[in-house]
DOMISE-410461 format. One record per residue (C-alpha): residue number from 0; residue in one letter; z, y negated, x negated. Coordinates in nm, 2 decimals. Example, Ala and Ser with C-alpha at 12.3 -4.5 7.8 and 13.67 -1.06 7.14 Angstrom:
<minus>
0, A, 0.78, 0.45, -1.23
1, S, 0.71, 0.11, -1.37
</minus>
This chain:
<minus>
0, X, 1.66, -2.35, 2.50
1, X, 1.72, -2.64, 2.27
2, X, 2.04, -2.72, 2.11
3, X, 2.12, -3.00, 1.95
4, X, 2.38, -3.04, 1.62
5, X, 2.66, -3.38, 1.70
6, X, 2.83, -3.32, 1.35
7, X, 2.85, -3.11, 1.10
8, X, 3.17, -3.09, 0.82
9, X, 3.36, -2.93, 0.63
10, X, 3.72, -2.81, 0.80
11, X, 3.97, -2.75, 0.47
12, X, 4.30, -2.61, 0.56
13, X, 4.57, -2.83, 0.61
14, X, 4.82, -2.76, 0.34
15, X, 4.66, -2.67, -0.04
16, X, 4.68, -2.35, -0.14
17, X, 4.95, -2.27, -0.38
18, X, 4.82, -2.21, -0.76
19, X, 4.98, -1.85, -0.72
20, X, 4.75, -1.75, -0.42
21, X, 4.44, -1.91, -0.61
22, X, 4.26, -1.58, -0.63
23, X, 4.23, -1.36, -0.39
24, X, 4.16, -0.96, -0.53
25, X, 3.91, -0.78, -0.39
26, X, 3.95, -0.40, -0.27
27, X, 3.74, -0.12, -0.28
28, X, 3.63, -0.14, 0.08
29, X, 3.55, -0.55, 0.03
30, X, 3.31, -0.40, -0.25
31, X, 3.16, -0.15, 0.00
32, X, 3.09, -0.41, 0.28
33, X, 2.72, -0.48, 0.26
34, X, 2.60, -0.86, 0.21
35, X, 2.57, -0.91, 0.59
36, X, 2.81, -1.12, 0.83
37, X, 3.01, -1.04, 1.13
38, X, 2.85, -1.30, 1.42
39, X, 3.05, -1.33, 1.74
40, X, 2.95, -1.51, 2.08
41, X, 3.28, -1.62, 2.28
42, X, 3.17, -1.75, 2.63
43, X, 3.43, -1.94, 2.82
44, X, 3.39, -2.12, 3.18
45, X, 3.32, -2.41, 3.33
46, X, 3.67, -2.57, 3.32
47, X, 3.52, -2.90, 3.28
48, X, 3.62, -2.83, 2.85
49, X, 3.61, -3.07, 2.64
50, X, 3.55, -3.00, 2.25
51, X, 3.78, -3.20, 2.11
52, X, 3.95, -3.31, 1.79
53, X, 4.20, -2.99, 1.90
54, X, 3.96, -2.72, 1.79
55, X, 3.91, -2.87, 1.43
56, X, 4.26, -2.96, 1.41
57, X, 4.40, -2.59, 1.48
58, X, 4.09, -2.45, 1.24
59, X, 4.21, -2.68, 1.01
60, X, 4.58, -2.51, 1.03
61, X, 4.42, -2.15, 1.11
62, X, 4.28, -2.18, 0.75
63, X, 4.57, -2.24, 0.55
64, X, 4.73, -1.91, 0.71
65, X, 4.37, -1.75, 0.63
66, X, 4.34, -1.94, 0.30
67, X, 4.08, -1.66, 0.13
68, X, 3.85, -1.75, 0.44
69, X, 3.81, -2.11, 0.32
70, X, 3.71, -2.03, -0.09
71, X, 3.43, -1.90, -0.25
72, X, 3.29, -1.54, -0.38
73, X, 3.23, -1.55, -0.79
74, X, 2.83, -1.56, -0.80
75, X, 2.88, -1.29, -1.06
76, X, 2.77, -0.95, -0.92
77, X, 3.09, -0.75, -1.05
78, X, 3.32, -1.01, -0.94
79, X, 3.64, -0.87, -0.76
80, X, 3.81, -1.20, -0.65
81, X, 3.81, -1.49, -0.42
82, X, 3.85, -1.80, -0.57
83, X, 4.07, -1.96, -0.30
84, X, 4.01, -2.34, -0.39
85, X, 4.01, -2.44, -0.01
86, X, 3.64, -2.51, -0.09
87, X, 3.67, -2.49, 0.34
88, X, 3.45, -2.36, 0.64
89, X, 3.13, -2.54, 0.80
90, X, 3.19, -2.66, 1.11
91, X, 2.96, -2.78, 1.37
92, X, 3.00, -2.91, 1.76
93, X, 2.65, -2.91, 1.93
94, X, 2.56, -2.96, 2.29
95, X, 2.26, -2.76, 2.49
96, X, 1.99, -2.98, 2.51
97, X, 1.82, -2.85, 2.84
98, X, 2.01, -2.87, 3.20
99, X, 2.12, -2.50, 3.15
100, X, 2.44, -2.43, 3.30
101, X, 2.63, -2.15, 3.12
102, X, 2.66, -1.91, 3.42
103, X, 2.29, -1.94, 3.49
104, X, 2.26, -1.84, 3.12
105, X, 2.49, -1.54, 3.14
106, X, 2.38, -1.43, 3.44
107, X, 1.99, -1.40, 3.33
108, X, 2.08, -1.34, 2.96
109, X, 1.79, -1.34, 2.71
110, X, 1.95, -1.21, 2.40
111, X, 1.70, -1.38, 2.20
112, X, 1.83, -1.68, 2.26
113, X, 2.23, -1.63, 2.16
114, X, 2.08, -1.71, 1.81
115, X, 2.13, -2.10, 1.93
116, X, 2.51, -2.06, 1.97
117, X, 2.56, -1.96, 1.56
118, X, 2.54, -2.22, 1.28
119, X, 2.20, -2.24, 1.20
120, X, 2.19, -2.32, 0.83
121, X, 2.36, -2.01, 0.77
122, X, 2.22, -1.69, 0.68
123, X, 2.28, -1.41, 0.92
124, X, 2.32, -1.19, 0.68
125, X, 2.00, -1.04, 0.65
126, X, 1.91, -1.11, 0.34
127, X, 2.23, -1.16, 0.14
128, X, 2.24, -0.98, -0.22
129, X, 2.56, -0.83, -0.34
130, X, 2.71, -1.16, -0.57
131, X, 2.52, -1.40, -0.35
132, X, 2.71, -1.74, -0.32
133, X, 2.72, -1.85, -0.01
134, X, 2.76, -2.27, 0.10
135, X, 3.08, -2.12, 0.29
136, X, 3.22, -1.78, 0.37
137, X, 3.27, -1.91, 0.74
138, X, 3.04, -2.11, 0.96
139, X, 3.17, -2.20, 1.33
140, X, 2.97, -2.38, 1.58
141, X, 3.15, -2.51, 1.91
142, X, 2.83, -2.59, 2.14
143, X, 2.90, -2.74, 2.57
144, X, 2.69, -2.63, 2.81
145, X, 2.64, -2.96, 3.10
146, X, 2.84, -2.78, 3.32
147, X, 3.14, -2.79, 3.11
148, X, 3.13, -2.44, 2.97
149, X, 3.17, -2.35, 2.59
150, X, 3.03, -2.13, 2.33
151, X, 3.20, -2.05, 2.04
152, X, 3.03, -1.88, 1.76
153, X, 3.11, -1.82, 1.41
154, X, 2.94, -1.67, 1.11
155, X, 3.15, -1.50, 0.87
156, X, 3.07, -1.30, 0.53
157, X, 3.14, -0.94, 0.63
158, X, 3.22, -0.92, 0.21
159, X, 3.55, -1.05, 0.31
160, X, 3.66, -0.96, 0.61
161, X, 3.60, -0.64, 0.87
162, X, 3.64, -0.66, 1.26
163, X, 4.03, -0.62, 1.26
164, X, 4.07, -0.94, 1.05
165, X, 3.78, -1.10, 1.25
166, X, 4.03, -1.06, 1.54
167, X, 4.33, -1.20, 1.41
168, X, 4.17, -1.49, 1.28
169, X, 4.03, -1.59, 1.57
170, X, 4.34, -1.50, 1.79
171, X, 4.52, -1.68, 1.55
172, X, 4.30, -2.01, 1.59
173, X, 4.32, -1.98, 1.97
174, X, 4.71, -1.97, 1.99
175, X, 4.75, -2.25, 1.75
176, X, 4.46, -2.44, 1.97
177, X, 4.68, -2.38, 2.26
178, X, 5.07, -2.44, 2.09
179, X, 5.17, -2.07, 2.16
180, X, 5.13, -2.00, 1.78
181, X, 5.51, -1.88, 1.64
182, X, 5.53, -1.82, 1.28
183, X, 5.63, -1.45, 1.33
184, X, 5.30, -1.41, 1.45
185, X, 5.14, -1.39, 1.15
186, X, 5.45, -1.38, 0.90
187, X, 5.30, -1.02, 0.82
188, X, 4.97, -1.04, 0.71
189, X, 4.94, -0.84, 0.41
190, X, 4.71, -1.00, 0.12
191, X, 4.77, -0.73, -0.17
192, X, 4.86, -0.43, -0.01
193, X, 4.49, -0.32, 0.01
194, X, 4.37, -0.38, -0.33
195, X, 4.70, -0.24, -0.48
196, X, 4.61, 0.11, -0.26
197, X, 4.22, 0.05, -0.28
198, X, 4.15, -0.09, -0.60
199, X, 3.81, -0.22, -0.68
200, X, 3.58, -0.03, -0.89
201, X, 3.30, -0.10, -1.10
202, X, 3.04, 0.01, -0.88
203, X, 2.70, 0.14, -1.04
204, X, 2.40, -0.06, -0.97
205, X, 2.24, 0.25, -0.87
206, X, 2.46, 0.35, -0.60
207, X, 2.42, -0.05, -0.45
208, X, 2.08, 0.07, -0.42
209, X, 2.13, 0.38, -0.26
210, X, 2.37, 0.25, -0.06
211, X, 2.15, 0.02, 0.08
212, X, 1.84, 0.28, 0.11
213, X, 2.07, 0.44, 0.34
214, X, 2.18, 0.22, 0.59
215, X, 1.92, -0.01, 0.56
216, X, 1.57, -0.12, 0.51
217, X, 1.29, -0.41, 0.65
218, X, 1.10, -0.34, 0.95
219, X, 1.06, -0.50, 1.34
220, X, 1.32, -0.37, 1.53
221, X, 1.43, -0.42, 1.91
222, X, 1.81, -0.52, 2.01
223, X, 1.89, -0.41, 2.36
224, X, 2.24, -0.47, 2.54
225, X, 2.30, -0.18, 2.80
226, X, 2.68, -0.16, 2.97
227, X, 2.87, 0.15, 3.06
228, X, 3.15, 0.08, 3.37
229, X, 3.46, 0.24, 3.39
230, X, 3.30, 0.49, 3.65
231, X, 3.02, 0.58, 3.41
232, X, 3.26, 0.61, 3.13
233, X, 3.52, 0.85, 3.29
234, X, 3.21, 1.07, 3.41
235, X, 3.04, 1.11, 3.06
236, X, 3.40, 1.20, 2.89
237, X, 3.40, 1.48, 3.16
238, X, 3.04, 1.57, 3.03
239, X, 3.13, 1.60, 2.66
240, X, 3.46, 1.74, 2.73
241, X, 3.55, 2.09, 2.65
242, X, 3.84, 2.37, 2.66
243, X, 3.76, 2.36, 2.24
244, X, 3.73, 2.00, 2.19
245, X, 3.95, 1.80, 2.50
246, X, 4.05, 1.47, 2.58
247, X, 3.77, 1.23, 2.42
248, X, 3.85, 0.88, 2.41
249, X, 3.59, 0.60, 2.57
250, X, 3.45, 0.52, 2.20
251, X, 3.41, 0.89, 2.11
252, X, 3.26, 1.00, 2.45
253, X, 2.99, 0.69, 2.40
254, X, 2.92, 0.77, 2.08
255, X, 2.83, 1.14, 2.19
256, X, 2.62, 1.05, 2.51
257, X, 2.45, 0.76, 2.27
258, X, 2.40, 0.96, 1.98
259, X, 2.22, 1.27, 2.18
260, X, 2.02, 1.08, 2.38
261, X, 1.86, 0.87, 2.03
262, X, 1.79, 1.21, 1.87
263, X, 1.60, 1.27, 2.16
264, X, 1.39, 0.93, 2.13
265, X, 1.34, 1.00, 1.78
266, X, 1.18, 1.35, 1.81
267, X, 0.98, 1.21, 2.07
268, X, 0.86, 0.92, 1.88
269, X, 0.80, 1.18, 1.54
270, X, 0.66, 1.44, 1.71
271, X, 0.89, 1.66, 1.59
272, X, 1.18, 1.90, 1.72
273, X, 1.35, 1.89, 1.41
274, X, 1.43, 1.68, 1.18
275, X, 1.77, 1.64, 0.96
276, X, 2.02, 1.40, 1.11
277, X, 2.33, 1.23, 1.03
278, X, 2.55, 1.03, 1.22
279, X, 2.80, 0.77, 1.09
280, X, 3.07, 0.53, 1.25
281, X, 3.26, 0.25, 1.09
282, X, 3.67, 0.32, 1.11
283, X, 3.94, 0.14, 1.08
284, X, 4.15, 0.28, 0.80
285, X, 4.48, 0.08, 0.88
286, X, 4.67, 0.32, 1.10
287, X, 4.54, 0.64, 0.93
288, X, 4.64, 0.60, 0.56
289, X, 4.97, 0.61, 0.41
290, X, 5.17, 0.40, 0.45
291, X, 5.01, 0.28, 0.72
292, X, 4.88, -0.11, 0.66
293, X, 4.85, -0.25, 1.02
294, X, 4.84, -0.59, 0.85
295, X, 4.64, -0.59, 0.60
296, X, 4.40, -0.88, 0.54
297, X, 4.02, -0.84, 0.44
298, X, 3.78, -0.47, 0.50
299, X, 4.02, -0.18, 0.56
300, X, 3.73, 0.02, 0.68
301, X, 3.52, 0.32, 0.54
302, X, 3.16, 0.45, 0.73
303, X, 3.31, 0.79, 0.85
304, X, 3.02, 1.06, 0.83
305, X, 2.91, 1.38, 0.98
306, X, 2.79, 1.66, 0.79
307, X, 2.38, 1.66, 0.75
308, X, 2.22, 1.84, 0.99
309, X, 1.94, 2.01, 1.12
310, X, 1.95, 2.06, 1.51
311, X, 1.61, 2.31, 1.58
312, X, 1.77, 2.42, 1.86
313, X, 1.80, 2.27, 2.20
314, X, 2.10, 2.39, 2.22
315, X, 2.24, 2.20, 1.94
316, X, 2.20, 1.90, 2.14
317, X, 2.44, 1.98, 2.41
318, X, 2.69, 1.73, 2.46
319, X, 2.96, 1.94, 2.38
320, X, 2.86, 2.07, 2.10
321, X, 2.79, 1.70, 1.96
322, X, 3.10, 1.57, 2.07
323, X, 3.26, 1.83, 1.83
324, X, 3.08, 1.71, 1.55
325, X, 3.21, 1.35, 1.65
326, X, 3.53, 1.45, 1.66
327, X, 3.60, 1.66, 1.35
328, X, 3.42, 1.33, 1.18
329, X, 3.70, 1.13, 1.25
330, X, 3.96, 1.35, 1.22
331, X, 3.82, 1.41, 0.87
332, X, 3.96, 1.02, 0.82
333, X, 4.27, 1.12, 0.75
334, X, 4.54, 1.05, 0.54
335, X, 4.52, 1.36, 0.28
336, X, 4.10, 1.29, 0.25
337, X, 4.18, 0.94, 0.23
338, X, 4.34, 1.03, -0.06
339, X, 4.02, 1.02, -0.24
340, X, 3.97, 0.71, -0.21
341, X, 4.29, 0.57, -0.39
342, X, 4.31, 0.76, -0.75
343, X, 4.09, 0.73, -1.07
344, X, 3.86, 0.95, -0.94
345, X, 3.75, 0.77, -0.58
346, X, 3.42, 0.59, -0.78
347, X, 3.31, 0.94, -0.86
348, X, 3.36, 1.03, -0.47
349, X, 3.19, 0.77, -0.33
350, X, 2.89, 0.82, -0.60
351, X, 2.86, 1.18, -0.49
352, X, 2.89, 1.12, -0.13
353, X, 2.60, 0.81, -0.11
354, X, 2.38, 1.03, -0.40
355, X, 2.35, 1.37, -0.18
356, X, 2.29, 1.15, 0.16
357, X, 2.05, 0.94, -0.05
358, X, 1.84, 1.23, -0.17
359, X, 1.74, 1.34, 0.15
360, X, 1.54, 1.00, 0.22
361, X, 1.34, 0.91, 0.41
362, X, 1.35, 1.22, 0.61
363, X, 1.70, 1.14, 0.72
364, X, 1.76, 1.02, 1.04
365, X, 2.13, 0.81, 1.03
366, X, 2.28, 0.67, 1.32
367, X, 2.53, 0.41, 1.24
368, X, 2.80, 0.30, 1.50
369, X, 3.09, 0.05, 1.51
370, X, 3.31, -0.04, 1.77
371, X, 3.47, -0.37, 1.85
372, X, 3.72, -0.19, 2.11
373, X, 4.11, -0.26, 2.13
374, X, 4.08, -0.59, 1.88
375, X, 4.20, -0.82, 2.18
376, X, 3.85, -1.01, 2.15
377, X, 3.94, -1.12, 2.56
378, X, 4.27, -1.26, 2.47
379, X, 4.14, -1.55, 2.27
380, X, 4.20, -1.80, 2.48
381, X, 4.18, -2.14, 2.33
382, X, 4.33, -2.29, 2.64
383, X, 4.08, -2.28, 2.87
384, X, 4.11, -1.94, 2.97
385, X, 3.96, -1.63, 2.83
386, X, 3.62, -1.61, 2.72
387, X, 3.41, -1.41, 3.05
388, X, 3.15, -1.30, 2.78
389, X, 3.15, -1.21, 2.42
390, X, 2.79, -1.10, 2.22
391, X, 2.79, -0.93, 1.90
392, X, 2.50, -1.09, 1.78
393, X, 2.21, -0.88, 1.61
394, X, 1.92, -1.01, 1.46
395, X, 1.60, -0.81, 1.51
396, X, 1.38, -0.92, 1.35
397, X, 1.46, -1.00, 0.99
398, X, 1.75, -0.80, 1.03
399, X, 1.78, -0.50, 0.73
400, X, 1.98, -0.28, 0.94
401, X, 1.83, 0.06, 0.95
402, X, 2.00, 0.11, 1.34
403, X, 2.31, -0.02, 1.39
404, X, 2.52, 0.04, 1.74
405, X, 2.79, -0.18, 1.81
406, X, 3.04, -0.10, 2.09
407, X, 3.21, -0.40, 2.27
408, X, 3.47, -0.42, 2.54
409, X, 3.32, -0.55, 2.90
410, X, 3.60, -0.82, 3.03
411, X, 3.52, -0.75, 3.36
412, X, 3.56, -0.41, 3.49
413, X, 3.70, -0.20, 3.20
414, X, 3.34, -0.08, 3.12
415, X, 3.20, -0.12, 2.74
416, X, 2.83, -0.26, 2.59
417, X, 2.65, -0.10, 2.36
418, X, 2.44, -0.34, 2.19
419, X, 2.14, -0.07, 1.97
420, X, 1.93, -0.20, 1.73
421, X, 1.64, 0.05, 1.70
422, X, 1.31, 0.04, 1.55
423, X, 1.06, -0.05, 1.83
424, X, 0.90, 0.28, 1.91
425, X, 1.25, 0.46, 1.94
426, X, 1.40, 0.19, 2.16
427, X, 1.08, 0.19, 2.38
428, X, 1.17, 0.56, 2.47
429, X, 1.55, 0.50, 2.53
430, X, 1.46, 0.25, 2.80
431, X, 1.24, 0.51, 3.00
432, X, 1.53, 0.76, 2.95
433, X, 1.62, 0.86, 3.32
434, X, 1.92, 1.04, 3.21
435, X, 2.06, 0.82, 3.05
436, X, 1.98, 0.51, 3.23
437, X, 2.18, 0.70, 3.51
438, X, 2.46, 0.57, 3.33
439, X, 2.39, 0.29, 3.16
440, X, 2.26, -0.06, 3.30
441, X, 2.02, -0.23, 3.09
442, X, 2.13, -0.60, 2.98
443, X, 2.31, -0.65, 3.35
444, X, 2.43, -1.00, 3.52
445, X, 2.74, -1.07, 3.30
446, X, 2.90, -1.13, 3.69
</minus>
């Protein structure tokens, strides 16, 4: 597939930023957030759409409600600020070269190729360094399909914002793209209340590093998509269900069945039938501190992990036994732990917590999710409807994420994707995975 670039610019926001608002303070959890970006697909149908002078026009407004998203990060490494000198966003509109129509893409969908629908220039993250500058801390590129359909997809600097805020700015955008924006929409978002709670720390070069080691490292990797349907979902969350440990949610029963059945292609793929283990899963902080900061602008998010363990025993990997330790990870995000995190001693707890995970490398096997479930990613409609598709995009190849899962809401039947990056060998093994492949389809028809 070849696409090709109509324009490229700079979108500013419409109104200047006040001098007061010129720099935006970091919090500790902005700090935290690797140097990768957050890269969303939005599909939307053929509706005959037009990418007009609308979309810039409503980015251009979007921005000055969003005004940290259209500055710049200091180049200095221990910089806590934004300087918020509406610097702006890239912004391209491209078209699709070949006589592709969006639904024949969709519906035979080589993940290889949603690369084309993100602004090229920019980096994807992969091999940002804490400090690095970047042209712009948002890139958006609005490329039509023949057949009228759209593809929206934006690059933006995960330094600055987390998936929450990803949401609401593009919500935001759509509503204002389609006049049902109302002031009182957005009246709340909170710009301090984060670093005031969370204040930034001077973080040891050492820990970067560790922190890093951990999560990530260089090596060819495979991205697969598989999809879960309602049916499947409600039928593993009766499998990990217990009379100790009831009622899981979708994301914590998916996180279970995934988890075990990754162990398993790692042992396989080692040789092993032990091995110490960790797994880990991004969570949003905002309605489990107090007060509670629903609003808050920028990363309120902290990589919840298990205790390190070593599962010898078959046993272990029983799914209710795993969905346990799910569960008692996230309940372990709570308010009073959180607490931690907010007083002169959180650098010291965050030090301690990366330093005994680190020693254990490379023996460690981690397991990293995230979920992009209940962000209202299929309500941004720009007025043409809402998007039928949305891809988290992943790049294998140069990507440094050790594994990474991402969980996404399926606008179709109330199922959800799992998009897993694994290294080739362990990936290999989850696709011949009976089991599990009872339950999940691999990279389906998006119709």
């Amino acid at each position: 597939m070849e696409i090709i670039i109509l324009s490229k610019e700079k979108v500013k926001p419409s109104t200047p930023t006040p001098p007061h608002l010129r720099n935006h303070k970091l919090c500790l959890f902005d700090q935290l957030a690797l140097g990768i970006c957050i890269t969303p697909i939005f599909f939307y149908k053929n509706n005959n759409n037009i990418v007009d002078n609308r979309l810039k026009k409503s980015l251009s407004e979007t921005l000055t409600l969003f005004y940290p998203l259209a500055g710049e990060l200091s180049s200095e490494d221990d910089s806590t600020f934004v300087k918020c000198n509406d610097n702006g966003v890239l912004y391209m509109e491209a078209c699709v070269k070949d006589n592709v129509c969006m639904d024949e893409f969709i519906r035979d969908l080589d993940l290889s190729q949603l690369i084309n629908f993100l602004p090229q220039h920019a980096s994807m993250g992969s091999k940002m360094n804490y400090g690095q500058t970047l042209e712009t801390l948002v890139s958006i590129q609005a490329t039509r399909f023949n057949c009228g359909g759209v593809a929206i997809g934006g690059v933006l600097f995960h330094r600055l914002l987390d998936g929450d805020t990803m949401s609401k700015f593009f919500n935001t955008w759509a509503k204002i793209a389609r006049g049902d924006f109302h002031n009182d929409d957005i009246a709340s978002l909170d710009f301090t209340s984060s670093s005031l709670l969370f204040p930034p720390q001077n973080l040891p070069q050492e820990f970067l590093e560790t922190n890093k080691m951990i999560f990530f490292y260089e090596e060819k990797s495979l991205v697969r998509r598989f999809v879960f349907n309602a049916r499947a979902i409600e039928a593993i969350k009766m499998k990990v269900s217990s009379e100790n440990v009831p009622n899981p949610s979708r994301v914590e029963a998916l996180t279970t069945f995934i988890w075990k059945h990754l162990i398993l292609a790692t042992r396989t793929t080692k040789g092993v039938s032990s091995s110490p283990i960790m797994v880990a899963h991004v969570v949003n902080l905002r309605s489990r501190i107090d007060p509670k900061l629903l609003n808050a602008f920028g990363n309120l998010v902290f990589i919840a992990t298990s205790e390190v363990i070593d599962m010898s025993d078959d046993d272990e990997l029983d799914l209710p036994h795993l969905f346990g330790i799910v569960r008692e990870m996230f309940e372990n995000m709570n308010s009073e732990n959180l607490k931690a995190l907010q007083g002169d001693d959180a650098l010291d707890c965050i030090v301690d917590m990366a330093t005994q995970v680190g020693s254990l490398l490379p023996q460690l096997d981690t397991y990293k999710f995230s979920s992009w479930c209940n962000f209202g990613l299929y309500d941004v409609d720009f007025g043409w409807g809402k998007p039928i598709f949305i891809a988290p995009f992943i790049e294998p190849i140069s990507s440094l994420n050790k594994q990474q899962i991402i969980l996404v809401e399926n606008g179709r039947n109330d199922g959800i994707e799992a998009w897993i990056l694994r290294n080739n060998e362990e990936m290999l093994e989850l696709e011949k995975d009976e089991e599990f492949l009872t339950y999940a389809s691999s990279n389906p028809s998006v119709h």
